[in-house]
N, C-alpha and C positions, 0 to 999 in steps of 0.2 A: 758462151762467147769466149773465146781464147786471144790470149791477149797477142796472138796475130794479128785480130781485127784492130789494134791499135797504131800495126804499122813498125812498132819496137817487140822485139823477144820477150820473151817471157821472163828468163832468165835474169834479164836486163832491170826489167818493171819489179819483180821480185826486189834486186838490191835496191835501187830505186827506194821502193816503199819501207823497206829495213832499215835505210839508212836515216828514215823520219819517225822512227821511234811504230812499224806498222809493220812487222813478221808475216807473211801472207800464210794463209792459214789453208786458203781453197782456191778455185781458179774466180768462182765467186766474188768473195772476198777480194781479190783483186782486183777485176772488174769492177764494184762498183769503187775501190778505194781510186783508178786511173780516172773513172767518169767523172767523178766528183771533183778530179784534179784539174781534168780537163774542161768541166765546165766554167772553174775558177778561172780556167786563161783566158778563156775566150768571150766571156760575160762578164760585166762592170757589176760589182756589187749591187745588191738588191734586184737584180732584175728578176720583174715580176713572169717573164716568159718561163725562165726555170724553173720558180716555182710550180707553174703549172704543168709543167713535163715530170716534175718530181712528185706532185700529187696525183698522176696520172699514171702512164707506162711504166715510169720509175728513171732514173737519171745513165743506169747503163745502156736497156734499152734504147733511147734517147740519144745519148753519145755515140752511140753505134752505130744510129741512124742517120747523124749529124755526118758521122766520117764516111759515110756510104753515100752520102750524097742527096739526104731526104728533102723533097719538094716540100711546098707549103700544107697541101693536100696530109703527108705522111706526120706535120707535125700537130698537125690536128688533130688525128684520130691519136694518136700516142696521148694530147693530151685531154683525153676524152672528151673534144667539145670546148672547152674551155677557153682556148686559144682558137681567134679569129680566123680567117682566112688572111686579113690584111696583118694583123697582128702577127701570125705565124709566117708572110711573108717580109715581113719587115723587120724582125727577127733572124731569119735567117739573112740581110742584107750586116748585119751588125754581126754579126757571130762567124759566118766566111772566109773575111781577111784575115782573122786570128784563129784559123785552123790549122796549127801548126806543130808536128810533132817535136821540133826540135825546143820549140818553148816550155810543153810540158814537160820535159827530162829537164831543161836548163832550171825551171822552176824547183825543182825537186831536188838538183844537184848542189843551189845554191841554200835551200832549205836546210840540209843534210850539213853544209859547211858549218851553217850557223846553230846548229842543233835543235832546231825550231821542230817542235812535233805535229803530227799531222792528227787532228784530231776531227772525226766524225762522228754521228748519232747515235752507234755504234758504239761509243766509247764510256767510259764507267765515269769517265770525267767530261761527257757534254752536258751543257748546261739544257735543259730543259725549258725552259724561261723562253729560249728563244724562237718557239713557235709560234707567242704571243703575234711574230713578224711578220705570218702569214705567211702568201707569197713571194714575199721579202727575205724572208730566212736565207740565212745563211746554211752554207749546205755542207761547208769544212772553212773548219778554223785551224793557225797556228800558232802555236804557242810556245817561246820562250821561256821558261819557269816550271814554277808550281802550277800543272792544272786544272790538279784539285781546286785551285781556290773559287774556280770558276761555278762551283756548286755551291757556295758558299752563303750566307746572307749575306748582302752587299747593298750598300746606298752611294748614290754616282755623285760625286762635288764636281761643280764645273763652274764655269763663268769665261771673264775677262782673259785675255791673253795681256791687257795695257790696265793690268790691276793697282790698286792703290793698294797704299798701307794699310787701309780699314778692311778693304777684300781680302790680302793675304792673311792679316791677324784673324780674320773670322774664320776662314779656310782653315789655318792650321789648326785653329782652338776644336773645329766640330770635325777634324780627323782625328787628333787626339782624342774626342771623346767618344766617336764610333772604335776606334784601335782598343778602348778600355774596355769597348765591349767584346771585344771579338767579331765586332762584323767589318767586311773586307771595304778599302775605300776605291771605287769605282772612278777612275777618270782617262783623258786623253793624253796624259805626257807634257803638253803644252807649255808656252811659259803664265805666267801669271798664276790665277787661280790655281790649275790644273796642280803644277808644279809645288807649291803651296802644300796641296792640299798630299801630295805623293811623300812630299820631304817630308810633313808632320807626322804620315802613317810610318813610315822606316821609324823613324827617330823616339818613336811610343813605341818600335818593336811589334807594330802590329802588319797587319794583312794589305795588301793595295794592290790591282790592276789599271796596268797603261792601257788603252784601246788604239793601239797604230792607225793613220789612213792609210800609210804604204804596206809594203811589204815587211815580214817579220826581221829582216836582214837593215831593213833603211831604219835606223834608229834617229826621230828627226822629229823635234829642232836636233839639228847638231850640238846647240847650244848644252842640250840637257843628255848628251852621250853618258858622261857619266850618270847620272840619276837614273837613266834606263836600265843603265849596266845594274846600276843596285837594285833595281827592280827585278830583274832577270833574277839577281841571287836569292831577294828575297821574297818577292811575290811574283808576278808575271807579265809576259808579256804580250799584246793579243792582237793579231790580223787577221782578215777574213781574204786580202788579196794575196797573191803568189808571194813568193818570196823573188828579188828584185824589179818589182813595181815599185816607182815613184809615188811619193803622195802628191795628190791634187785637189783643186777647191772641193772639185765634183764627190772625189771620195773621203775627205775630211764629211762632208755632208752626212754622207749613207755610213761612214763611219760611226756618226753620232745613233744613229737608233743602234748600233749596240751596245752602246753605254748606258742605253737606256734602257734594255733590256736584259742586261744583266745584272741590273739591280730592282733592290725590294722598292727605293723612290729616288727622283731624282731631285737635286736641293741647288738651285742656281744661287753663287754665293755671292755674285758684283756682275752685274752686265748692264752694257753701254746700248744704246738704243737698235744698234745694226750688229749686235755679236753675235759669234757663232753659237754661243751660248744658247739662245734662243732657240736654233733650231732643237738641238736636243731637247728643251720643254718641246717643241712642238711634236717631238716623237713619241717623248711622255705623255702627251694631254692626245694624242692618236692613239696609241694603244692603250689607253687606258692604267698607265702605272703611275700611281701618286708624286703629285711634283709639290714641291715645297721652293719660296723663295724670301732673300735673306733683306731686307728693305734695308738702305740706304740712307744719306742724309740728301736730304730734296733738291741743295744744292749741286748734288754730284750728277753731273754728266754719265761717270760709271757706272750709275744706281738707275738711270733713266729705262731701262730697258727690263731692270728687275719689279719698276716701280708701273710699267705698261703689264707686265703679266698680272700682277697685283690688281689691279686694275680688268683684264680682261679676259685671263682665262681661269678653266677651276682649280686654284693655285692656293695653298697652305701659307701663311706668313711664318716663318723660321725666325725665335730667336734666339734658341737653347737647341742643346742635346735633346732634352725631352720631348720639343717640338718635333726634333726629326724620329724619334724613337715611335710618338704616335701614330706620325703619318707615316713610317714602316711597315709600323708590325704590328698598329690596332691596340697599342699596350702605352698605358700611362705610366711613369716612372715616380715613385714617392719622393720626397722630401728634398731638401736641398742643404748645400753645404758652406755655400759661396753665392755673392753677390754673381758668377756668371749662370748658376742656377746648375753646378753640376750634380748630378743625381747618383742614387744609388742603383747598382746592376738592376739589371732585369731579366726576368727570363726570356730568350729569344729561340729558346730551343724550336718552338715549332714556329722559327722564321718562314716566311711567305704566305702568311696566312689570308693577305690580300691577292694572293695571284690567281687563285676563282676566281674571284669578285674582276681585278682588272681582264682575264682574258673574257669574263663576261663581256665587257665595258668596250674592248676592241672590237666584239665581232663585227663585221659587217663594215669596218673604216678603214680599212685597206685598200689603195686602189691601184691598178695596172697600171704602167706607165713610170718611165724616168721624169730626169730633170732639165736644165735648158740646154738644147743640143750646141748651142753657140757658147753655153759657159765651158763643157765638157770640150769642146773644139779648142778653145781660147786657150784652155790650161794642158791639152796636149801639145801647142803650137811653142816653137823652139825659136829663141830670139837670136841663134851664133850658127844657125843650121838650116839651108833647106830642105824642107820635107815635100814628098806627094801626096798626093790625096789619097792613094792608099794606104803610106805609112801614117796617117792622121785618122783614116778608118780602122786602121787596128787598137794605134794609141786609144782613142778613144771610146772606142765601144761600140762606134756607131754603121752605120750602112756607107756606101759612098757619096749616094745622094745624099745621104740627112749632111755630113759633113759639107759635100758641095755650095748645100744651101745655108749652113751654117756660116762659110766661110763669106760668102756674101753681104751676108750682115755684118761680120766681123770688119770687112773688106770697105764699106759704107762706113762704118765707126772708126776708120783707122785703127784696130786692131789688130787689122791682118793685112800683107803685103805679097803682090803676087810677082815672082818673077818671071821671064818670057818663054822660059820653058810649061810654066804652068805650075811649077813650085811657089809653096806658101812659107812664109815664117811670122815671126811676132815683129811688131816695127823695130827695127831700131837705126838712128841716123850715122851710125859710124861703118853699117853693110850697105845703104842702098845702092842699088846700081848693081850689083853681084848677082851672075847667072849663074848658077848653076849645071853641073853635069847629070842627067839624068841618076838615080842612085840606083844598083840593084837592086833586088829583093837580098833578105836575109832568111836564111833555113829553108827549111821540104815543109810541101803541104801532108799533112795527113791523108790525106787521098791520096790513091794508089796514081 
């Protein structure tokens, strides 16, 4: 396949992939590095469909097939049976609107700005871990930074974004004492917790990954630009969407199983009864990677959500370093020095030593399928702007119809607001009454 079949030059895709830290080597090699790029534009993280075209015919096959115009029928056989009839055409109704070549060069060009690396399976520095994800897998990451660190032992601190005093001191006190060992501190950037737990690893001089929802370019909260920025210099920084993608609820979400996945456990340090926190244990107790949680005082609201997993799932109670060190790496720490219980090193040289055991633990808990098409709708929908229903099936990922009928419910819930052209936005009472001009489309379809 020559990178004709892309619709862009050769020549072109070559600088392209140079410019992300990716020298093309063969014609090969750049095929699958565009497919891989391309399926990043056009597919919402974690979608289970790719997965199964990437354990199948393979992801440039696939792409090639996508841009040639393959019926539901064709996406079948590619992915050996595995993908439905309904499934593969309901797949193709999501992946369509966002066939567009001018987004995958835009992606790349913006990538390339910010020096964000392209990194595939391929690479000496992918993390291996993250096949635990199944069909889920991410298929190319980008990275900011260091990385290497991405191979590294790592345990994720997460929690509260609306942390208290007792969450941030515990955060920084068990990144400080993972930093003393040399294993990397895994989190989302975030404020609260996350944040916490990022500034205590810099400030030990040890190791830390941010995990982005957006793009490697959106460095977001805004709030924490700088901390990002230090992260960049000193550990890294990780998306698995293009580079100028927004973050959204939908990808903060699928965001979280890679936190979770790229570390040895994960350790919820304060969380409130509805935080996001949560979800990432639930990514952990699905794929089977050790989750540890930090209990709270019974009075705290913050702690209610930590003190429900304790409670109902198979969940480690966290009150030292040692505690995270067992549920790690299967390794008790000697002696202590301090009433916080800090211990003497340990060997962690052969860090992972649970990662048989956990991909044992995931097989078979994976399952096809996204999340709520009206939440994915709700967080593409623009409350200063009207959009169509096609610019809201690309935004989000979805088919026309699923969006249609997303919009509907939204539309019943005051969510969503329709103007008389048939344009949507988010409510807001200082537009209503505003029609809209029909909008053009933006860029060439991939197709010829």
């Amino acid at each position: 396949m020559s990178g004709g079949a892309w619709r862009i030059p050769d020549a072109r895709l070559d600088a392209l992939l140079e410019g992300v830290g990716r020298p093309v080597g063969s014609a090969d090699e750049r095929d699958d590095l565009i497919a891989r790029a391309l399926w990043h534009v056009v597919a919402e993280p974690g979608d289970a469909a790719v997965g199964a075209l990437a354990d199948g015919a393979g992801l440039a096959p696939s792409a090639r097939a996508l841009v040639d115009g393959a019926d539901p029928g064709a996406l079948m056989r590619l992915s050996r049976g595995d993908l439905s009839a309904e499934a593969a055409a309901t797949a193709l109704r999501r992946w369509t609107p966002r066939l567009r070549a001018d987004d995958v060069v835009r992606a790349l060009e913006i990538a390339a700005r910010v020096d964000a690396r392209m990194l595939a399976p391929d690479d000496d520095a992918w993390p291996d871990d993250l096949a635990i994800l199944g069909p889920h897998r991410p298929h190319l990451l980008w990275v900011r930074g260091n990385a290497e660190l991405l191979r590294g032992p790592g345990v994720a601190l997460v929690g509260a974004r609306a942390a208290t005093g007792y969450g941030e001191h515990v955060a920084m006190e068990l990144a400080a004492g993972l930093c003393s060992r040399d294993i990397v501190v895994v989190s989302g950037g975030a404020y609260g917790i996350d944040g916490a737990a990022h500034r205590a690893a810099l400030a030990g001089q040890g190791d830390t990954i941010a995990v982005l929802a957006g793009g490697a370019d959106r460095l977001y909260p805004s709030g924490h630009d700088a901390l990002l920025r230090r992260i960049i210099e000193r550990g890294a920084v990780v998306s698995e969407t293009p580079a100028g993608t927004p973050p959204t609820r939908w990808r903060f979400l699928q965001r979280n199983r890679l936190i979770a996945a790229l570390s040895e456990a994960v350790v919820v340090v304060e969380a409130g009864h509805r935080s996001g926190a949560l979800n990432t244990a639930h990514h952990a107790a699905t794929a089977g990677i050790p989750l540890g949680i930090v209990p709270g005082p019974i009075t705290s609201a913050a702690s209610a959500g930590c003190h429900r997993l304790l409670r109902e799932a198979a969940a480690q109670c966290i009150t030292s370093i040692g505690d995270i060190i067992e549920l790690a790496f299967g390794g008790l720490e000697q002696g202590t020095d301090d009433a916080r219980l800090r211990f003497d090193a340990v060997d962690i040289g052969g860090a992972g030593t649970n990662r048989a055991a956990r991909k044992e633990a995931a097989g078979g808990r994976h399952e096809r399928g996204g999340g709520s098409s009206a939440t994915r709708v709700a967080d593409a929908l623009r409350p200063r702007r009207w959009q169509s229903v096609d610019e809201l099936a690309r935004a989000s990922g979805l088919s026309v119809a699923d969006v249609q009928a997303a919009l509907g419910l939204l539309q019943f819930d005051d969510r969503a607001v329709e103007s008389e052209s048939g344009h949507w936005r988010r409510p807001s009472p200082k537009q209503q009454g505003h029609t809209p001009e029909t909008p053009s489309p933006k860029g060439g379809s991939m197709r010829a």
